[in-house]
C-alpha positions as CSV (number, residue, x, y, z in Angstrom):
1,X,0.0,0.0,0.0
2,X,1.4,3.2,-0.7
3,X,1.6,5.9,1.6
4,X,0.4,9.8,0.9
5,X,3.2,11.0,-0.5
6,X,3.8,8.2,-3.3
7,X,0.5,8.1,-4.5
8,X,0.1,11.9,-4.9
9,X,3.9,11.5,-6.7
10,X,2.4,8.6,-8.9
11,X,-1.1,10.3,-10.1
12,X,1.3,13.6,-11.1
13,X,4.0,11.1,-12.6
14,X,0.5,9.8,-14.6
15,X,-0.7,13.3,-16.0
16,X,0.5,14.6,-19.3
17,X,3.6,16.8,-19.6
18,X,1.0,20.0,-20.5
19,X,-0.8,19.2,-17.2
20,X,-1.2,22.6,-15.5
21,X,-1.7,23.7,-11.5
22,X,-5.3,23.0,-12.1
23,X,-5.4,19.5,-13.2
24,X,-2.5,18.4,-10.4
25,X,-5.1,20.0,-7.6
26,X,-8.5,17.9,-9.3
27,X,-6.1,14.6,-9.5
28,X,-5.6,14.8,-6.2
29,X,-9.0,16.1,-4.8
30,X,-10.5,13.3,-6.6
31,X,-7.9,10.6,-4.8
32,X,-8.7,12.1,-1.6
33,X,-12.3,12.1,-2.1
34,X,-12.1,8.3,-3.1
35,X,-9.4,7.3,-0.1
36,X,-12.2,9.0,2.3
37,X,-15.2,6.8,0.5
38,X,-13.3,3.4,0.8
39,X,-12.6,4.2,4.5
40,X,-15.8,5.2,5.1
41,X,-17.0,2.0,3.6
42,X,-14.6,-0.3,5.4
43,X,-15.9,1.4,8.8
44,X,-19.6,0.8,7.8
45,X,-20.1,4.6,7.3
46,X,-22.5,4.0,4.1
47,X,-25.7,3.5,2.9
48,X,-27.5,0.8,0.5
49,X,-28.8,1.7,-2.8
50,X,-31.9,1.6,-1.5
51,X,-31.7,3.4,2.0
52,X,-30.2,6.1,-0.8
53,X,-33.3,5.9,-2.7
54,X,-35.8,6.6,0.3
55,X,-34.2,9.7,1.3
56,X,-34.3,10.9,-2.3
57,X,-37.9,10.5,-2.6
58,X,-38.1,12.9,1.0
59,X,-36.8,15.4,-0.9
């Protein structure tokens, strides 16, 4: 498993050479984002499908 720092080093290794500021900034947000969903998942911080789909029809 790779820590931080090597996986932010590897998805910026990944981008193109005409990557700008902008793209390096959504790479990461979007690793971050995914790293907090599986942890939230492994410590049964989710919802099923269909609990989803009940509070969607409250709205």
């Amino acid at each position: 498993m790779e820590n931080l720092k090597q996986e932010a080093i590897r998805v910026i290794s990944e981008l193109p050479e005409t990557a700008n500021i902008d793209d390096i900034m959504y790479e990461l947000y979007v690793v971050d984002k995914i790293k907090k969903g599986r942890d939230a998942i492994d410590h049964g911080e989710s919802i099923s499908t269909e609990e989803l789909k009940k509070e969607m029809q409250a709205w």
